[in-house]
N, C-alpha and C positions, 0 to 999 in steps of 0.2 A: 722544651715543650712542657706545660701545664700536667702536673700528676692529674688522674682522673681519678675520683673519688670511686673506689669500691662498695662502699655501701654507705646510702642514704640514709641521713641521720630522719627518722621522723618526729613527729611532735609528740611529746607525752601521752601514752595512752588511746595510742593512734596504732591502726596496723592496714596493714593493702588488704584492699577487699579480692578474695579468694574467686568472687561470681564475678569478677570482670573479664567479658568475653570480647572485646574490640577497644577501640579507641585506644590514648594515648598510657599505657600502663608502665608496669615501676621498669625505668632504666637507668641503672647508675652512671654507663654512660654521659645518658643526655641530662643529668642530673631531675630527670621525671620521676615524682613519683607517686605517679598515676593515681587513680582514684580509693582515697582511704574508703573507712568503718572509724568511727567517732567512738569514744567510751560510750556513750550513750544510745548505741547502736543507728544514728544516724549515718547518711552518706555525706563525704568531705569531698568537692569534686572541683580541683583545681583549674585554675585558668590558663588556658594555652599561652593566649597574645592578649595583651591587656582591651583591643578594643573588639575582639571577640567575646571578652568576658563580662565587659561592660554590656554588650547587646542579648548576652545571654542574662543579666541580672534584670534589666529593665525589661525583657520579656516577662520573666518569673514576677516582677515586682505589679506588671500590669493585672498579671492573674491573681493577684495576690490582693490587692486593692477592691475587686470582684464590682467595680464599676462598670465596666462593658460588660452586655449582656453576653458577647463572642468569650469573652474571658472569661466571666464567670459558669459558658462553657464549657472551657477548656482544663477550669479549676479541676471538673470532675474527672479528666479524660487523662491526667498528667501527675508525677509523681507529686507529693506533696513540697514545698517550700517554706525552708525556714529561717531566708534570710542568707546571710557569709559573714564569713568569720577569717580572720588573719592569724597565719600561726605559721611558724617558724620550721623551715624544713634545711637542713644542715644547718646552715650561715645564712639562708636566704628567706625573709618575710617575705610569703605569698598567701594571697586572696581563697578563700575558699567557698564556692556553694554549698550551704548547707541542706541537705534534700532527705526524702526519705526514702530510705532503704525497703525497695520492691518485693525483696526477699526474704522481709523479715520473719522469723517463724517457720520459715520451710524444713526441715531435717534436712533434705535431697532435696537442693533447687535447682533446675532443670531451667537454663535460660539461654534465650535467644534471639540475638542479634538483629533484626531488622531493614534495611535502609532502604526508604521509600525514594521511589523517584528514578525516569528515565535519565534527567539533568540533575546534578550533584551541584553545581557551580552556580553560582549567587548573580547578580548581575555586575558585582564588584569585581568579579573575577579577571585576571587578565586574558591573554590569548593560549600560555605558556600554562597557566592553572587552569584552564578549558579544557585542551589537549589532554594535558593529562589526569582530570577527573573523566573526562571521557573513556579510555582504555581500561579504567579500573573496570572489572567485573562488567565486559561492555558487550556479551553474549549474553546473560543473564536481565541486565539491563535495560536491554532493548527487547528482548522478548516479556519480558514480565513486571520492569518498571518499578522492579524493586533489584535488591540484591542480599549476601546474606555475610557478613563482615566475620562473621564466630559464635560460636554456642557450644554448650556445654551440657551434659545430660548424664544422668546416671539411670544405668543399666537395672533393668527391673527383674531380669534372672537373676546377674549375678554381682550388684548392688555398686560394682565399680565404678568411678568418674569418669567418663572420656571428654577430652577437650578437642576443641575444631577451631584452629585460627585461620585470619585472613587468608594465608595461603590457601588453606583448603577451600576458600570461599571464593576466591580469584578462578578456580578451577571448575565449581560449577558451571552447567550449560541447561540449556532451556531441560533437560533431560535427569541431570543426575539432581538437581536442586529436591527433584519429588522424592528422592531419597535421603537427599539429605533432612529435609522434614520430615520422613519416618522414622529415620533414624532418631531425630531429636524427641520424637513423641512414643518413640517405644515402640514401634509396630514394626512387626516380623509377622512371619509365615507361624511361627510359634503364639504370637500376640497379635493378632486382629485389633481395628482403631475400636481405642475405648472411645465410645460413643458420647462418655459425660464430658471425658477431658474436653474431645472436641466442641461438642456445643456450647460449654464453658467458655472454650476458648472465640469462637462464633459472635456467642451475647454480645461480649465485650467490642472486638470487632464491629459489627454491625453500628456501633452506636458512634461508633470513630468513625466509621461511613457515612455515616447519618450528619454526622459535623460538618464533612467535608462537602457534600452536598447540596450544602447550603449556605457555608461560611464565600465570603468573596471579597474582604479585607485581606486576607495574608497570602501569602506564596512561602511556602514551605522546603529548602533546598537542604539538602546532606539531612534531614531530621528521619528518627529512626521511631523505630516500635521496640520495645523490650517486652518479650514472650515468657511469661515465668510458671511453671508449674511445679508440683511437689511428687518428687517420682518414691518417695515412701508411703505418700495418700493411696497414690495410683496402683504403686501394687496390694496394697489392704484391699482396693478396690475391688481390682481383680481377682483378688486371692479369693472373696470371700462372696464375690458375685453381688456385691449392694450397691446400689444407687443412692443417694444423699437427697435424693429432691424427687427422684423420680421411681416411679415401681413399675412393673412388669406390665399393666395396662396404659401407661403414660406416654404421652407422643412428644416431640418439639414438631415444630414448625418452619422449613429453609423453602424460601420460594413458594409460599402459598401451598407446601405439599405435607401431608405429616409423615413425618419421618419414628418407626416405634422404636421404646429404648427399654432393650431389653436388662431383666432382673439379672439374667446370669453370661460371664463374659464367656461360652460355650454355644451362647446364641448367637453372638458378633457373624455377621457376613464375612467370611474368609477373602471375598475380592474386594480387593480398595487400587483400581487401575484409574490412571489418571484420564481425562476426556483428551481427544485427540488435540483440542484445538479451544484455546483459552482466550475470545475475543473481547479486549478492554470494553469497560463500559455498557456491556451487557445487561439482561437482565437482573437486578440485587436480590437481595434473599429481605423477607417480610422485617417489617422492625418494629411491629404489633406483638411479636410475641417473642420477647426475650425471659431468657429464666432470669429470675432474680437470685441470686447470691448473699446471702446473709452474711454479716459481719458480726456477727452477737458474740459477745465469748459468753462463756460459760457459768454461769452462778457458782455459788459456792455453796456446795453443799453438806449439811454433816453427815461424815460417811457412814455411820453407827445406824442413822435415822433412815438411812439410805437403803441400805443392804436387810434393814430389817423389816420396812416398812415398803416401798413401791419395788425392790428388787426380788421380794417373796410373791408380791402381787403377780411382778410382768415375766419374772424370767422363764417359764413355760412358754412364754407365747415369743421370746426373744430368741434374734438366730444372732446371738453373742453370747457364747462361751464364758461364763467365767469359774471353770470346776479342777483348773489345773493345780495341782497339787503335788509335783515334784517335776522332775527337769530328764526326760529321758537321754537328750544329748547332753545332760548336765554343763550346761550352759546355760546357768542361773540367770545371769546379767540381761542376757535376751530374752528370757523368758518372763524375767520383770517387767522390761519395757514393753512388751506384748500385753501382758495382764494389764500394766495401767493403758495402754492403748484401748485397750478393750472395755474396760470400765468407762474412759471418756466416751467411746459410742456409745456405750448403752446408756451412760449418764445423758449424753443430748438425744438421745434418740426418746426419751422418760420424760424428760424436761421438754422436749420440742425446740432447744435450742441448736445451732449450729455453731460449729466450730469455724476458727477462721478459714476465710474462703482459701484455695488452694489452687487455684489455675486465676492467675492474673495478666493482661495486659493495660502497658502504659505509655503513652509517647513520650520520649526524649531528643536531647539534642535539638538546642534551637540556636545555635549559633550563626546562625544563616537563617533566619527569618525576615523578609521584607513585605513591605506594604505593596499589596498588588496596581499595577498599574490604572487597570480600568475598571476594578472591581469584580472582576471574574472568576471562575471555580478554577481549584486548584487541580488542575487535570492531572498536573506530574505526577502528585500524590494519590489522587483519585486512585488513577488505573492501578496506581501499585496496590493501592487494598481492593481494590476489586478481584485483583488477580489471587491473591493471597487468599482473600473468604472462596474463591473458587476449587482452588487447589485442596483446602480444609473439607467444603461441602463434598468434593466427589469421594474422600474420605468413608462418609457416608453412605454412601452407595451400597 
């Protein structure tokens, strides 16, 4: 019998991406090794079966071209593409996607798995791959039209990672899944839903909505959503009771209703119980009024000119600290990282600039994308984000 290789040689300068919560990840085994991080902090996302890999390239390459206006849709809805690259994993030359990395910048990225659709199977599918895409996750599936493969989230008390694979996700039911998305978003009986996260999360949403609504070229099969947040934003957030966009007289907008977002996380409404009954297709939430999200980074500023000239003006009128001057749990280290956290808000908050955004979704997974038959909306999908903006909005409540 063939030795089995214990551990996977990878390519130069290459290492396994740590946020990968589903799909085909490193086993030495099956000599997989799952989806890299690039030197360059790009994503290296290897090819299963060559003519799944081919149909995932010529997707990316369509969108890439930004010739159809469907596509140059979808440019904006989907992680960025930069092409594939061939590079050498043990013994063995394999094709790689090269993509961008969803995560990038987050301290604590908080990511979640996705996968839309009552039907998982393509129409290439045989009888034998029917069958059994069907029994995957086929409680959750059939009630909600999505399902939730793994995710990952770190804890906003007490700062730890917890992971959630497949198995955990095969065991949801129409029931426990609204916990498992509390879970993912931080919300306990201790932490009521931060209201930015969610609407944050909403925006983006909505607009994926908005796509599908309309689009009637594709059929979208096994294609997921990657849910990414940054759970160090979230607790500064909470900690310190601020809103980044929104202040204390500010509303969003779900369903033609205003919804108010309050200054301090002590306001949050303490019940977030789910509606009894989640019927596809229903009525959508407005997409007149999404929050915009700023990408600006940040100027560079001299710190000298800073601290002497607009930080003597505003810090009076600023509800950011910066007068710390020694370490009571002498634990310097932290308390540095805190001070410059703390200077970056009051630097964009003086500037009017934003830092990068910090609750992200993006679609992934097109390996099973076909041209729809009669031109029709993609329902499979549909209902799955309809159900999901549902489940987020009663959040709300």
């Amino acid at each position: 019998m063939e030795a089995v290789n214990e551990e996977i040689k990878l390519p130069p300068g290459t290492c396994i991406l740590e946020s990968q919560v589903s799909g085909h990840s490193y086993d030495p085994k099956k000599n997989c090794p799952g989806i890299l991080r690039a030197p360059n902090g790009c994503i290296l996302k290897p090819g299963e079966k060559e003519v799944l890999r081919k149909r995932e390239i010529d997707f990316y390459e369509r969108i890439k071209s930004g010739e159809d206006p469907m596509f140059k849709e979808l440019s904006k809805l989907t992680a960025k593409y930069y092409g594939t690259t061939e590079l050498k994993v043990s013994d063995k030359s394999l094709e790689f996607l090269v993509l961008q990395d969803i995560t990038e910048g987050l301290a604590e990225p908080c990511v979640m798995d996705i996968k839309m659709g009552k039907r998982t199977w393509d129409p290439l599918a045989g009888p034998e791959k029917r069958a059994k895409e069907d029994q995957k996750y086929s409680e959750l599936k059939q009630t909600y039209s999505f399902c939730i493969p793994g995710f990952q989230v770190y804890d906003i008390t007490t700062g730890n990672l917890k992971k959630f694979s497949k198995e955990y996700g095969k065991n949801l039911n129409a029931t426990t899944v609204i916990d498992a998305l509390k879970i993912f978003l931080n919300i306990s009986p201790d932490h009521p839903p931060c209201r930015e996260l969610i609407v944050k999360l909403l925006s983006s949403l909505w607009k994926i909505l908005a796509f599908f609504r309309s689009q009637t070229k594709l059929q979208f099969f096994s294609s997921s959503l990657l849910i990414v947040y940054d759970a160090k934003r979230l607790r500064k957030f909470i900690q310190t009771g601020l809103t980044e966009e929104c202040n204390s007289k500010s509303e969003i907008y779900t369903r033609g209703v205003a919804v108010p977002i309050s200054s301090s996380s002590s306001d949050y409404s303490s019940g977030f119980n789910t509606p009894k009954s989640l019927s596809p297709l229903s009525s959508s939430p407005s997409f007149s009024q999404f929050i915009r999200s700023g990408k600006d980074n940040l100027e560079k500023t001299n710190t000298d000119a800073f601290f002497n000239g607009s930080l003597g003006r505003h810090l009076n009128n600023s509800h950011i600290k910066l007068c710390r001057t020694h370490s009571f749990d002498h634990d310097y280290d932290r308390d540095m990282i805190e001070m410059k956290e703390d200077y970056a808000s009051l630097l964009e908050e003086l500037t009017g600039k934003k830092r990068q955004d910090w609750v992200r979704v993006a679609m992934i997974d097109f390996t099973h994308v076909f041209p729809a038959d009669k031109e029709t909306i993609d329902i499979n999908y549909l209902e799955g984000i309809e159900n999901l903006i549902k489940i987020l909005e009663s959040f709300l409540v």
